[in-house]
Structures are given as C-alpha cells and as structure tokens.
PAZAPA-4460 file (N, C-alpha, C; in steps of 0.05 Angstrom, whole numbers, plus 32768, in hexadecimal, padded with zeros to 4 digits):
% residues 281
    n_x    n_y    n_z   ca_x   ca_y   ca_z    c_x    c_y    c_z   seq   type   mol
   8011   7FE8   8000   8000   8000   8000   8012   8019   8000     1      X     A
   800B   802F   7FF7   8016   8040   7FEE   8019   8057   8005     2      X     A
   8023   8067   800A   8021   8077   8028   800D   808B   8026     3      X     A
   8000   808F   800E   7FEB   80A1   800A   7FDA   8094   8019     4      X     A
   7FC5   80A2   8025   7FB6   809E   8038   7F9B   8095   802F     5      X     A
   7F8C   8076   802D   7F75   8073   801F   7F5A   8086   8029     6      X     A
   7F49   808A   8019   7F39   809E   801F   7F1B   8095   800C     7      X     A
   7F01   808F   8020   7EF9   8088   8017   7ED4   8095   8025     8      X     A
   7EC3   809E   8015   7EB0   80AA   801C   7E96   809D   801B     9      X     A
   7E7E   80A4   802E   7E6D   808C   8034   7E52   80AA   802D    10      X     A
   7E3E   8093   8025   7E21   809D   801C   7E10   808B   8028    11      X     A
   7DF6   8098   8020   7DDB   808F   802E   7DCB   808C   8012    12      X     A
   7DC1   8077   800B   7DA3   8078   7FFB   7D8B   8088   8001    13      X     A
   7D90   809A   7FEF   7D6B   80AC   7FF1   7D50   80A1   7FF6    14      X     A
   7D3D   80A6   7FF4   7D29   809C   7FFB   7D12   80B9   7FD5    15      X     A
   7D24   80CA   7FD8   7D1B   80D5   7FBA   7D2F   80DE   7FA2    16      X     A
   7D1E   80DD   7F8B   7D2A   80E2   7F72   7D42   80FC   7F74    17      X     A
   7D34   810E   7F80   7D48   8128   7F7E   7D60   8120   7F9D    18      X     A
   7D59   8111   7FAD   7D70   8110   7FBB   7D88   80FC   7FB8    19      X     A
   7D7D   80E5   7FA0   7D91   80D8   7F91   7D9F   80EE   7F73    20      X     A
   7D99   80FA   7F72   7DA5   8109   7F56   7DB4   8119   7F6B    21      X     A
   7DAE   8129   7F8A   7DC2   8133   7F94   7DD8   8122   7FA1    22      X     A
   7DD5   810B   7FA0   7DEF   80F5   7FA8   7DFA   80F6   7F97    23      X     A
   7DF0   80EE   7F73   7E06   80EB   7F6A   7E09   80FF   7F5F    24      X     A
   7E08   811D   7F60   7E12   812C   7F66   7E2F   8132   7F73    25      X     A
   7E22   8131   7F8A   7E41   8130   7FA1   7E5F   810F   7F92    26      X     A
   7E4C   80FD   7F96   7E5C   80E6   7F83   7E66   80F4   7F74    27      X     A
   7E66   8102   7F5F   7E79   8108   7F42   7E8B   8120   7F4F    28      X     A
   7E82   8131   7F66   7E91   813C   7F75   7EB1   8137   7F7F    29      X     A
   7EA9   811A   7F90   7EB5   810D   7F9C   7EC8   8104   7F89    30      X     A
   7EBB   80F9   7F72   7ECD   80DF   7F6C   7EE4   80F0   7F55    31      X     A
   7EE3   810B   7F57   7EFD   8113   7F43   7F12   8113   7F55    32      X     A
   7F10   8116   7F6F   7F22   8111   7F84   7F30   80F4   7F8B    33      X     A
   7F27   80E3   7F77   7F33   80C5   7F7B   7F38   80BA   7F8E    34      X     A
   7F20   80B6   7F9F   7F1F   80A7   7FBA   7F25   8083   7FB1    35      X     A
   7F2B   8075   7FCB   7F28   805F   7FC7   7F0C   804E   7FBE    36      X     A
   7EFC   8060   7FCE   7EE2   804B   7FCB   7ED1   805C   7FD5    37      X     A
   7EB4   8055   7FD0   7E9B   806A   7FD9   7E8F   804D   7FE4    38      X     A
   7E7E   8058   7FFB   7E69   8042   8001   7E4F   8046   8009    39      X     A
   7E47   8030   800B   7E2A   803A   8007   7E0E   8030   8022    40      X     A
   7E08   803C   8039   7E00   8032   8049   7DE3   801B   8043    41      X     A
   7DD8   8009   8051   7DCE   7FF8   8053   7DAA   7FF8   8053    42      X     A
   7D91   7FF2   8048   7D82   7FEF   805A   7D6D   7FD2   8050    43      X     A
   7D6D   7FC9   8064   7D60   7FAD   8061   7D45   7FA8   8057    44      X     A
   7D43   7F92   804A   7D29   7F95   804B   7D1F   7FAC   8029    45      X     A
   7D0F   7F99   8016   7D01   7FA8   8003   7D06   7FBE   7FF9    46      X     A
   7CFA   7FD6   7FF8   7D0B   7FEE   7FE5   7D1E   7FFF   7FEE    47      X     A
   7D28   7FF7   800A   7D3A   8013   8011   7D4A   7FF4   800C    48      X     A
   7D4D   7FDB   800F   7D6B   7FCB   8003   7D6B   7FCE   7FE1    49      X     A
   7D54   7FD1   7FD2   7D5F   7FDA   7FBE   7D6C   7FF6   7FAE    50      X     A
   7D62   800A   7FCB   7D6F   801F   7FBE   7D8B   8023   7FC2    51      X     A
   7D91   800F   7FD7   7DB3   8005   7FD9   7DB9   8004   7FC3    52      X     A
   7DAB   7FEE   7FBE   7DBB   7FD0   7FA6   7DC3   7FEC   7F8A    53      X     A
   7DA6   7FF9   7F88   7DB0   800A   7F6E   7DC1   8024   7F79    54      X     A
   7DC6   8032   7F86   7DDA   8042   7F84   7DF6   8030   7F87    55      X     A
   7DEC   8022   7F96   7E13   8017   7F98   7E13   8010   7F68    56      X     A
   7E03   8006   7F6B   7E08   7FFF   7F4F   7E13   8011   7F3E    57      X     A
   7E02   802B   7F44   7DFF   8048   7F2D   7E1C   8054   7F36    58      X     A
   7E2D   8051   7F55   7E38   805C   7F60   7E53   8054   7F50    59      X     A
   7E53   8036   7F51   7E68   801C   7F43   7E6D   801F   7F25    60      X     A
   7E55   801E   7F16   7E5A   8021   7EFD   7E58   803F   7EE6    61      X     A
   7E46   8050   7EF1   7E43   8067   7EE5   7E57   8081   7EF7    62      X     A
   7E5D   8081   7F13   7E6A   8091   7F1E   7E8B   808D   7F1C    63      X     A
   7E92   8077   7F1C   7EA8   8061   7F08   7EBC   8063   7F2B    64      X     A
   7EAB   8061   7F3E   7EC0   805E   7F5A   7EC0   8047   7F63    65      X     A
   7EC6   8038   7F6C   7EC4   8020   7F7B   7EB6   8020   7F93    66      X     A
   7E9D   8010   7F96   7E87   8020   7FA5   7E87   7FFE   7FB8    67      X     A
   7E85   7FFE   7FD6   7E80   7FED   7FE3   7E60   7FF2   7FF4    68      X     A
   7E50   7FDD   7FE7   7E38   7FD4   7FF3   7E37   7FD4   8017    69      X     A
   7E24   7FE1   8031   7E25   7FD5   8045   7E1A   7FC5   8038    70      X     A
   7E22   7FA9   804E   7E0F   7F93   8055   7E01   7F8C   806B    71      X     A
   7DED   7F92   8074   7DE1   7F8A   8093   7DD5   7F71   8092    72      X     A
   7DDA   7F5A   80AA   7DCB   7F4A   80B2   7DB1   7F41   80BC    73      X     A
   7DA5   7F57   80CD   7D8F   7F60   80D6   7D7B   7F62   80C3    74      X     A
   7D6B   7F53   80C9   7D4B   7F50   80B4   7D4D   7F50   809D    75      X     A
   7D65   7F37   8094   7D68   7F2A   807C   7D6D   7F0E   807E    76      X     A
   7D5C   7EF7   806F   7D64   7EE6   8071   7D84   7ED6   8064    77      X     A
   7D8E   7EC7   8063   7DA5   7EC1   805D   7DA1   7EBE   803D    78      X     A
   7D80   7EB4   803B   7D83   7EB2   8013   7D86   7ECF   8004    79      X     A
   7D7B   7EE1   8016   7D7C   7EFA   800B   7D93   7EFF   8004    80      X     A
   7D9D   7EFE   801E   7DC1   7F12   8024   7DD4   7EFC   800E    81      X     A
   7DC6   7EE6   8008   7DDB   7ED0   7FEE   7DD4   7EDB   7FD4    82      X     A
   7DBE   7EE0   7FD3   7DAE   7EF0   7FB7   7DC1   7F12   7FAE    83      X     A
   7DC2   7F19   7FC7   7DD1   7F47   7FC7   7DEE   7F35   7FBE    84      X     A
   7DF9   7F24   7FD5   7E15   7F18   7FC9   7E1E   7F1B   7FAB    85      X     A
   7E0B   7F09   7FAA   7E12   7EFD   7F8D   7E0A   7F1B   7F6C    86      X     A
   7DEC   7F1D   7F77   7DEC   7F3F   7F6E   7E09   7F4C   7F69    87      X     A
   7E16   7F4E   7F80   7E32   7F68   7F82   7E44   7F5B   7F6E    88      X     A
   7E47   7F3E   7F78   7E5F   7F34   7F74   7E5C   7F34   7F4F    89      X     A
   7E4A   7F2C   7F45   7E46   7F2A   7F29   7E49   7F48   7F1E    90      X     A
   7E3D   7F5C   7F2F   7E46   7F78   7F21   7E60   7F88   7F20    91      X     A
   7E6F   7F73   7F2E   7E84   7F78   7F33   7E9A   7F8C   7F44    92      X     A
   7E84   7F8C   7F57   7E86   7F91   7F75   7E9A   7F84   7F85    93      X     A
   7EAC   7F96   7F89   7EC3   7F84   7F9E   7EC5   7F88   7FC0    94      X     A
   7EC1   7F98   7FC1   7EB9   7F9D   7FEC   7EA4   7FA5   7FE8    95      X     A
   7EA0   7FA0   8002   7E8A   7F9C   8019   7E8B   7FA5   8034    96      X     A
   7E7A   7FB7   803E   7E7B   7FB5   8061   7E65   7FA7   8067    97      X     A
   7E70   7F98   8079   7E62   7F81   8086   7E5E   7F90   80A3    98      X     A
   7E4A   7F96   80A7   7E34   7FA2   80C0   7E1E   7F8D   80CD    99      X     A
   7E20   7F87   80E5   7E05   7F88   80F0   7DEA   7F92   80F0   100      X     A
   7DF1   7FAB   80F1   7DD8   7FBB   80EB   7DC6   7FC4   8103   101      X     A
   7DB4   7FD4   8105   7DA9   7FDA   8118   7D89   7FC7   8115   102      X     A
   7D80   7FC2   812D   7D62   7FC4   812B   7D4D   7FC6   8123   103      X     A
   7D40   7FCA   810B   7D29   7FD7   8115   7D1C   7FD7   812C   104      X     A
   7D0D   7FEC   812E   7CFA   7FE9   8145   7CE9   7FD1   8149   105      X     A
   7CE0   7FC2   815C   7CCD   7FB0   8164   7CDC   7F91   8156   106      X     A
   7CFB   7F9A   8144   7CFB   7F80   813A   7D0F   7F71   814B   107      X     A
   7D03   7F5A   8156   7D1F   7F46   8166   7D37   7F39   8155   108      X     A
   7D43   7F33   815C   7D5F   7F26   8152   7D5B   7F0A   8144   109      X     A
   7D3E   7F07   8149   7D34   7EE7   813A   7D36   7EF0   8117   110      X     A
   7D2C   7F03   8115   7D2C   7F15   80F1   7D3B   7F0E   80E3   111      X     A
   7D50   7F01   80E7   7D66   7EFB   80D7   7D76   7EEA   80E0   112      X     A
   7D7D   7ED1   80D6   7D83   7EBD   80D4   7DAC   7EBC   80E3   113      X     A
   7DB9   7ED4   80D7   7DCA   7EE2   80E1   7DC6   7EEF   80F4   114      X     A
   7DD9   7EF0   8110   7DD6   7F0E   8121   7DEF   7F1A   8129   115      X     A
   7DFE   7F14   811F   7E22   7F23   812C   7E28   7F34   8108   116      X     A
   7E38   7F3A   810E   7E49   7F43   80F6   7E61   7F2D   80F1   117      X     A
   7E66   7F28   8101   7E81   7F10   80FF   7E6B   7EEF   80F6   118      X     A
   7E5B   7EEF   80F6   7E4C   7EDD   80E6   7E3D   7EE6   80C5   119      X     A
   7E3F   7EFF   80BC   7E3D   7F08   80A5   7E56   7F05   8096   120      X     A
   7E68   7F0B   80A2   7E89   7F07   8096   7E85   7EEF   808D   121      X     A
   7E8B   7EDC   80A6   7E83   7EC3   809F   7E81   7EB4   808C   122      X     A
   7E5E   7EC0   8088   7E49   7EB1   806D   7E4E   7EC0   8059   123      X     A
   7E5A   7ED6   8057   7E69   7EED   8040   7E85   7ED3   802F   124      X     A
   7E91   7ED1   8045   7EAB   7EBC   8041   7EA4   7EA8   8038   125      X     A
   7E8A   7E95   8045   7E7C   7E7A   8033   7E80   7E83   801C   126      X     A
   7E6A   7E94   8015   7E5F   7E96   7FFF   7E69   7EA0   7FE7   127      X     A
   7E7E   7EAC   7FF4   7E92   7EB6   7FD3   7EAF   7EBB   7FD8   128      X     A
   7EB6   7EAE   7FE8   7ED6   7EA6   7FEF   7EE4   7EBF   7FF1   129      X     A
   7EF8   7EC6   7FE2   7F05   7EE3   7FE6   7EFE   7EF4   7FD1   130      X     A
   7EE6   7EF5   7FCC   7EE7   7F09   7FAF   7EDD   7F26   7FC1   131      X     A
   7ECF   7F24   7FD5   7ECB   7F3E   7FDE   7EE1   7F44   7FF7   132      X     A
   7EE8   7F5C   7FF6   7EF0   7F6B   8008   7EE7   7F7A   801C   133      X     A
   7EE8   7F69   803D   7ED5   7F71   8044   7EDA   7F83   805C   134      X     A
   7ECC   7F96   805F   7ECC   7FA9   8071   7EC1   7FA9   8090   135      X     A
   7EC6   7FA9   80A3   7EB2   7FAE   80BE   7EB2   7FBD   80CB   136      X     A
   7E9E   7FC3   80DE   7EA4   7FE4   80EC   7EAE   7FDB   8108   137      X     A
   7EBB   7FF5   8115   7ECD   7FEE   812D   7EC3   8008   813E   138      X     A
   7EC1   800B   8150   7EBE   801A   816E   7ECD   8026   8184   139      X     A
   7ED7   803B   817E   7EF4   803D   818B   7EE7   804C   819E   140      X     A
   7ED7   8053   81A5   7EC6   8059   81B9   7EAC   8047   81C0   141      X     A
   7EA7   8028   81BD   7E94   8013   81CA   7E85   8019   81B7   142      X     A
   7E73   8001   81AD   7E5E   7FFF   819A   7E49   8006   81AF   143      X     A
   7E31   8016   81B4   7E1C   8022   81C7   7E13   8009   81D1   144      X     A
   7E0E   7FEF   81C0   7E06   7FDF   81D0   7E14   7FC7   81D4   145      X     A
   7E30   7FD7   81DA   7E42   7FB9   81E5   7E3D   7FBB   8207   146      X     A
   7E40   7FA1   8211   7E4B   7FA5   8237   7E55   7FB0   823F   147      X     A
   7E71   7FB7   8236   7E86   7FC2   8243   7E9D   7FC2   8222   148      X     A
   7EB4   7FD0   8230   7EC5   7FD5   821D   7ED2   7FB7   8213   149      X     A
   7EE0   7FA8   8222   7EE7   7F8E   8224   7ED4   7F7C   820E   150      X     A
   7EC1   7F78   8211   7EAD   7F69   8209   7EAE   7F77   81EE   151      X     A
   7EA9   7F90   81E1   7EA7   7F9C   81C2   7EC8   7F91   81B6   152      X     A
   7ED1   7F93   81C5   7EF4   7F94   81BE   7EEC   7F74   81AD   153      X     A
   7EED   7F5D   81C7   7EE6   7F40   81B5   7ED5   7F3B   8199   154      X     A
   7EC0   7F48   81A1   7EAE   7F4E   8186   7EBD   7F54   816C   155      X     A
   7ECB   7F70   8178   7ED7   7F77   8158   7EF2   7F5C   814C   156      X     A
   7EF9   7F54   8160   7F17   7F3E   8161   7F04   7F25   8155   157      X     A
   7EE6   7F1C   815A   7EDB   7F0E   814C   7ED4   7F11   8127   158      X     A
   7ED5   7F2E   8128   7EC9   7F37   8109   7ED9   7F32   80FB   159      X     A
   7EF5   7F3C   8108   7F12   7F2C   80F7   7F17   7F1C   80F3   160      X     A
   7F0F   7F08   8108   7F20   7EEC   8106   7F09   7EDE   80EE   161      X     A
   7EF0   7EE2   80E7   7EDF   7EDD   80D9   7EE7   7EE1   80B6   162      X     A
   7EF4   7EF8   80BB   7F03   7EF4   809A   7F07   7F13   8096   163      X     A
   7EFC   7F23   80A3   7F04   7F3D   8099   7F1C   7F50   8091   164      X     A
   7F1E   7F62   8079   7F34   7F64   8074   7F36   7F82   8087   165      X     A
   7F28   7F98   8090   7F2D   7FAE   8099   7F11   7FC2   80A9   166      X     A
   7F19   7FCC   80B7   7F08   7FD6   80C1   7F01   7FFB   80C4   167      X     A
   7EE9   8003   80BE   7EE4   8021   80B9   7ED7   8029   80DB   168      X     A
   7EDC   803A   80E8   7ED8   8044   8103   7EBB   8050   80FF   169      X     A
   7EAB   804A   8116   7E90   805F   8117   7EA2   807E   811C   170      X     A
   7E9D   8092   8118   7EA8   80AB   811F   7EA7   80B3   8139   171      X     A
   7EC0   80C6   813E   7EC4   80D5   8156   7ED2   80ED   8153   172      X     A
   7ED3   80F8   8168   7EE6   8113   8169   7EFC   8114   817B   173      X     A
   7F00   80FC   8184   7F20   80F8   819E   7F29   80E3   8190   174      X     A
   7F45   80F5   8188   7F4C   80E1   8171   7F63   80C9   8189   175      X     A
   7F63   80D2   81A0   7F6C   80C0   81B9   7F5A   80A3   81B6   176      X     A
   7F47   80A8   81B2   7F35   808A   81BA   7F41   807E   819E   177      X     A
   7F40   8087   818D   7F4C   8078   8172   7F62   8068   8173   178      X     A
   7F76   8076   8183   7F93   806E   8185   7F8E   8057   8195   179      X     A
   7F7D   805D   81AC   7F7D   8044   81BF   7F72   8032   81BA   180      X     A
   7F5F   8025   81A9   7F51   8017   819A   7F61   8007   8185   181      X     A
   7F72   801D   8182   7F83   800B   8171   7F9A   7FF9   8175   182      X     A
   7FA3   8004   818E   7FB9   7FFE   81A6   7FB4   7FE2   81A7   183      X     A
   7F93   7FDE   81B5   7F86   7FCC   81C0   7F84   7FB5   81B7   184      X     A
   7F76   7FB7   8198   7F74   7FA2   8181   7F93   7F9D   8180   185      X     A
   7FB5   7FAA   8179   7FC0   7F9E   8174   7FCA   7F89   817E   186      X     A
   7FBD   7F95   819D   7FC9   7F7E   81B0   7FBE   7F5D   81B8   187      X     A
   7FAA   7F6B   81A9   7F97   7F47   81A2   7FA5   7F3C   8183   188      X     A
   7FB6   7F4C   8176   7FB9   7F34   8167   7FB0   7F3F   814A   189      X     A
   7F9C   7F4F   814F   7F94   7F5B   8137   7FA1   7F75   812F   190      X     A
   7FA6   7F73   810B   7FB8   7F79   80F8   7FA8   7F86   80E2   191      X     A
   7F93   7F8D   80D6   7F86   7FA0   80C5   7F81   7FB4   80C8   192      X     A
   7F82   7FC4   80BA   7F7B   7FDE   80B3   7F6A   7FEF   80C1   193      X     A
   7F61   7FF7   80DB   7F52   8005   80E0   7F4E   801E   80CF   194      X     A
   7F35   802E   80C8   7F31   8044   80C3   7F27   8057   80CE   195      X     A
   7F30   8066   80CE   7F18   8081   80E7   7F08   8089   80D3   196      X     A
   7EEF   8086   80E3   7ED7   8095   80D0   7ED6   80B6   80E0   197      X     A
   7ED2   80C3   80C2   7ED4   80E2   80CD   7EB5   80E3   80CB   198      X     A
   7EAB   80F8   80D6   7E8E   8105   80D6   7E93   811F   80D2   199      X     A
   7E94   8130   80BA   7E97   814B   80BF   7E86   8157   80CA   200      X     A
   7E81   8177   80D4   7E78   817E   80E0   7E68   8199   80DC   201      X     A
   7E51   8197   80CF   7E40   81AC   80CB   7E2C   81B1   80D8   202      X     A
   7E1B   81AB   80E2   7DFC   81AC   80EE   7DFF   81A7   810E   203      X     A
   7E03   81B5   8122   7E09   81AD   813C   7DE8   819C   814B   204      X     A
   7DD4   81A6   8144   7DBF   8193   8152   7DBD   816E   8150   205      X     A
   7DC1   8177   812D   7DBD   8159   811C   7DD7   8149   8120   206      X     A
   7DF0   8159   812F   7E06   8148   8130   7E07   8139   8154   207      X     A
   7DFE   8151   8166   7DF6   814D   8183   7DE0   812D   8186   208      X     A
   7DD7   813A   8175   7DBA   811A   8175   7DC4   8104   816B   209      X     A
   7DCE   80FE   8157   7DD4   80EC   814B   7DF1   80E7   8156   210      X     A
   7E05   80ED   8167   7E1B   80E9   8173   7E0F   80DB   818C   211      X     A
   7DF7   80E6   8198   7DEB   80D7   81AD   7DE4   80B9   81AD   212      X     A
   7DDC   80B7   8192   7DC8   8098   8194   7DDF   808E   8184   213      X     A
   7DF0   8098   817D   7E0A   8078   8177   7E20   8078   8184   214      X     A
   7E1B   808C   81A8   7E37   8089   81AA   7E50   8095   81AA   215      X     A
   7E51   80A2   8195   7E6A   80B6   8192   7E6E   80D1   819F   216      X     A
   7E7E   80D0   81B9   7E80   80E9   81C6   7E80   8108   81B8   217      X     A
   7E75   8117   81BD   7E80   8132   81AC   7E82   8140   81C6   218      X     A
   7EA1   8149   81C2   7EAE   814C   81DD   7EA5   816F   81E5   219      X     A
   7EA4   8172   8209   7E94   8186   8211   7E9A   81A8   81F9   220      X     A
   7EB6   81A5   81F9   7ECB   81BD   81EA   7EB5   81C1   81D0   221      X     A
   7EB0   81AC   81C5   7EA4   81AF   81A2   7E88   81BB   81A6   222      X     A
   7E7E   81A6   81BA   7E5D   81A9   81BC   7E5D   81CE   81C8   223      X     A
   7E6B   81CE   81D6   7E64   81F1   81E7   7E72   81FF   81D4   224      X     A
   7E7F   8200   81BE   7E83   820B   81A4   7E74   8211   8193   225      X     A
   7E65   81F8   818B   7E53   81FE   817A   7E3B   8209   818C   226      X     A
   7E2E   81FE   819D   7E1E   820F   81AA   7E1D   822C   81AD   227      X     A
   7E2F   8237   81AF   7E37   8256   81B2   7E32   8266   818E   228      X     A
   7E33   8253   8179   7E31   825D   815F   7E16   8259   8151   229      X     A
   7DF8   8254   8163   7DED   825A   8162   7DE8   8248   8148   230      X     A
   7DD8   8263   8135   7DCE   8256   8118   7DDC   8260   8105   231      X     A
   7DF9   826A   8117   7E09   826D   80FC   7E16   825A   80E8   232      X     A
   7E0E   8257   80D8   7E1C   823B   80D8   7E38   8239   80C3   233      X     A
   7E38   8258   80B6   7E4D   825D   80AC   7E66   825C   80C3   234      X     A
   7E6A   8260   80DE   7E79   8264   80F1   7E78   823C   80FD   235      X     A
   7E68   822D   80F9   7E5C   8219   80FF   7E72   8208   80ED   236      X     A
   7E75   8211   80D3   7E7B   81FB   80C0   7E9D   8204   80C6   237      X     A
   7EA5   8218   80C0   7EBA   8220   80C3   7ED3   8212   80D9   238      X     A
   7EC1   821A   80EE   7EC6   820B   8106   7ECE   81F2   8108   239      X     A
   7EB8   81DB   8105   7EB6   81C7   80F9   7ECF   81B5   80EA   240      X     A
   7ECD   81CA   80D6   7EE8   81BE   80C5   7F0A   81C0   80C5   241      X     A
   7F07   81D7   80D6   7F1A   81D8   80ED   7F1F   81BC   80FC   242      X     A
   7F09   81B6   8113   7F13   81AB   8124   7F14   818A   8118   243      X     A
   7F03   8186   80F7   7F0F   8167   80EB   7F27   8165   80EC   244      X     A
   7F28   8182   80D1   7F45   817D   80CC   7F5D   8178   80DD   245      X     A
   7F5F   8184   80F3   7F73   817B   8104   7F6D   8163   810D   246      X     A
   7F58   8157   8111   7F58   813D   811E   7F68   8129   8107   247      X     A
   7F5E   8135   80F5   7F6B   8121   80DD   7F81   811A   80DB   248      X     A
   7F8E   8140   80D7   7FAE   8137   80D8   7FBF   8122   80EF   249      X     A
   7FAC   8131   8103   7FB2   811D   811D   7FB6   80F7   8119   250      X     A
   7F9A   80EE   810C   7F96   80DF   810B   7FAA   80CC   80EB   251      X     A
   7FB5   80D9   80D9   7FC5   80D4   80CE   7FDF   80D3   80D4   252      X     A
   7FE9   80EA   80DC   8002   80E7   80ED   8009   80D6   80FA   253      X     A
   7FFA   80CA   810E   7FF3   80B7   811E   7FF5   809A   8112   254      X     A
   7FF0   8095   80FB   7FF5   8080   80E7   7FDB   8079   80E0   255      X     A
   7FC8   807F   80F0   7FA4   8078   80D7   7FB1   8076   80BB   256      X     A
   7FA7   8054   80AF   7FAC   8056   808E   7F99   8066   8086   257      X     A
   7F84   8074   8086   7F74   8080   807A   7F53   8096   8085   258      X     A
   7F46   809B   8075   7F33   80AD   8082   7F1C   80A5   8075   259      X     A
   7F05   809D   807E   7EE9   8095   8078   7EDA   80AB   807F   260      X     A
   7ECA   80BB   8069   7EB8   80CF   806A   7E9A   80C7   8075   261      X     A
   7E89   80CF   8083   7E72   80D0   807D   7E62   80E5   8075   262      X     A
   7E63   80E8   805D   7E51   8100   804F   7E43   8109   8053   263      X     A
   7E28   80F5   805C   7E12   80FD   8062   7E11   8113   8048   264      X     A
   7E12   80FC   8025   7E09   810B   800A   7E16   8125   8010   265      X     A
   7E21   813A   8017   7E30   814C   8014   7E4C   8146   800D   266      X     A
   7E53   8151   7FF5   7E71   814E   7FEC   7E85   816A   7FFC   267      X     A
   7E78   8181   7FFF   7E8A   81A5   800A   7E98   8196   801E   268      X     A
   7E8B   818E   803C   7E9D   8189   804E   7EB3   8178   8057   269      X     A
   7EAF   8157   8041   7EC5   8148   804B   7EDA   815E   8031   270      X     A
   7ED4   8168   801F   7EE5   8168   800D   7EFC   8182   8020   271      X     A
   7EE5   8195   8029   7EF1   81A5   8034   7F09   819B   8045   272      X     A
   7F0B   8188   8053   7F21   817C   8062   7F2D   816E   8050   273      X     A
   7F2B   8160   803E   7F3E   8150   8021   7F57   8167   801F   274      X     A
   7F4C   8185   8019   7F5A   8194   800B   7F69   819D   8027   275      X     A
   7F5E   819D   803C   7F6D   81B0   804B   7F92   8193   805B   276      X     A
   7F88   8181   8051   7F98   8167   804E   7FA7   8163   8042   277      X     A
   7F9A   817A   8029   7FAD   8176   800D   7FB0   8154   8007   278      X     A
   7F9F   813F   8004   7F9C   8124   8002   7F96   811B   7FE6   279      X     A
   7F9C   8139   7FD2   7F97   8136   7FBB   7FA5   811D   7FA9   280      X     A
   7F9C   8104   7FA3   7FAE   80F3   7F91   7FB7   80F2   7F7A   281      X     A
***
C-alpha cells in the first residue's frame, strides 16, 4: 500500500427522485477527487433494500468509483442476503461492509436467521470465498449496546477472526479513544486496517441528537461552541472544519491508514477537509 492515505466517502439511499439526483450530484463531486471507494448504507427489507441495491449499482457503474454495498443481517433471511450476494458479485462488486444493523422497532432478533456481524462475515465467506472485500465497523468508544468495554473489544476480535479484511470506525471527536482502541486490538492479535470514520460538522442540533443515540461523545469544548453560535451557521461550519481538520491531521500523523467520510449526500464539507489535507491524488 502506498503511504497516501486511503480515503473513502459513505452515502445514504433517498427515499425521493430529487434527493437521488442530489447524491449523485455530490458522487460526481466526489469522485474527481479519486477516493478509494464510496459506500452505500443499508436498508432491509423491500424498497428501501432496493434503493441500496440501485445506487450502489448507478454509484459502481455510471459514477465509475468503486462503490461498497452495506450489508445488514437484521430482517433478512439468509436466501435473501445469498440472492444481494450474488446480485453484487455478478455486477461486479468487490467490497462489502458487513453490519449488523440496527433493529427495527418491535422487531426481535428471531427476524433473521443471522444475528452477529461476525456470522454475516461468515456466510459472506461461505458463499463467495474471497471475491469480496470485506469491511466491518469498530467502536473506539463501545458499541451503545455492548456490556462493557471488554466484552465490545471480543466482539470486534470475533468479526476478524471470521474473515474480515478491515475495519471503518463509527465517528468521534477524541482522536485519544481512536489510538486506544487501536492499542487494544493490537494487543489481541489483531492486524487490519482500522479506519476512523470522520463526521463533519455542520448542523449542531442534528449532530447533538444523533451523537446521542449512537454513542459518540461530542466533547463538552465543541458542544458549548457551537451552542454559543446560535443559527449562525456560517460561524458553525467554519468552526467545524476547523476542529475535523485537525483531528485528522492528528489522526494521520498518528498512523490511521486512512479517513472514511460520512456525507450525509453533501460533498462542500468532507471536501472542505480533503483540501485543507491537501489529500489530493
């Protein structure tokens, strides 16, 4: 691998016509910047798994990036998740993140035939030997609904030993928990790629809420920052990209092989930190 730093940006399936033309939008954005790979989050189950299946497609073959499918286990049976397989693999699809997945509401763990992520690897590995490359997510701050730290740590040391080739981080802003997470895994033995997932940082309500329900601290310094900037959000974004970008460099320096975007369909803000990286390839 090359010491350039892999760099690789993550999307959501729309739910309408004009908010898929603004993905790939941002996509053709993105992809003159020659990332490693774009990916494409998950949703189970009837038309929101097909609006996966087709952007990863549209993303793969008309955006011309190398686009990795989630895969979730959760309220799919095993013929399905053999059916999306074989789907990718024929379109010629080479990674994959292999996810657990969340819940739905009211639905128990009986829904799917699978319930770990280190059992999706698994039946990923049955079913099509090494042609995919497969991805898992890692917790350098505890998955919300592990026991304790100890207990997430084995979990992730299980996803590996299952076949995985690397792993992309839920996001944070202490790029300390990163290091130590990584410390931790090496000392079990485990040898792949962690990635830090970045979350840039524009919208302080929508980032406070959704930092809550997965987990990811947003440390007192940021939150009483942005709080004080009100609805500016020109002072908001600014800010923001400030305090990635240094986490980044931090987190490169440091030896992270690379940086995982979550877009959330906006291309301005991860790019904004690309350039201030200078990560141009």
């Amino acid at each position: 691998m090359s010491n350039q730093p892999r760099v690789s940006f993550e999307f959501f399936p729309t739910k309408t016509d004009a908010g898929h033309e603004k993905l790939l939008t941002t996509a053709s954005k993105l992809a003159t910047h020659n990332p490693e790979f774009f990916s494409c989050t998950y949703g189970a189950g009837g038309s929101t798994r097909d609006r996966t299946l087709n952007t990863v497609l549209q993303l793969d073959g008309e955006i011309k990036v190398p686009t990795a499918p989630h895969l979730s286990c959760v309220g799919d049976s095993k013929e399905d998740l053999r059916e999306l397989l074989h789907l990718y693999k024929d379109a010629g699809i080479k990674r994959i993140v292999a996810l657990r997945g969340d819940l739905p509401s009211g639905m128990g763990m009986a829904n799917g035939e699978l319930r770990y992520a280190n059992e999706l690897v698994e039946f990923i590995r049955a079913e099509t030997g090494d042609h995919f490359y497969i991805e898992v997510a890692a917790y350098p701050e505890m998955h919300p609904q592990a026991r304790d730290f100890e207990v997430d740590l084995q979990n992730f040391a299980r996803k590996v030993q299952a076949g995985s080739d690397s792993a992309i981080t839920q996001y944070f802003f202490n790029p300390d928990c990163y290091f130590y997470f990584v410390e931790r895994t090496r000392k079990l033995g485990i040898d792949i790629p962690i990635v830090p997932g970045i979350m840039p940082i524009t919208n302080y309500s929508k980032l406070a809420r959704f930092s809550d329900s997965c987990g990811a601290e947003l440390p007192r310094w940021i939150r009483k920052q942005l709080e004080a900037y009100g609805d500016d959000i020109a002072s908001i974004q600014a800010f923001g990209e400030e305090v990635i970008t240094n986490m980044c460099e931090r987190l490169l320096e440091g030896g992270a092989p690379g940086l995982h975007f979550y877009t959330l369909n906006q291309a301005e803000p991860s790019l904004a930190v690309w350039d201030n990286l200078q990560l141009n390839r």
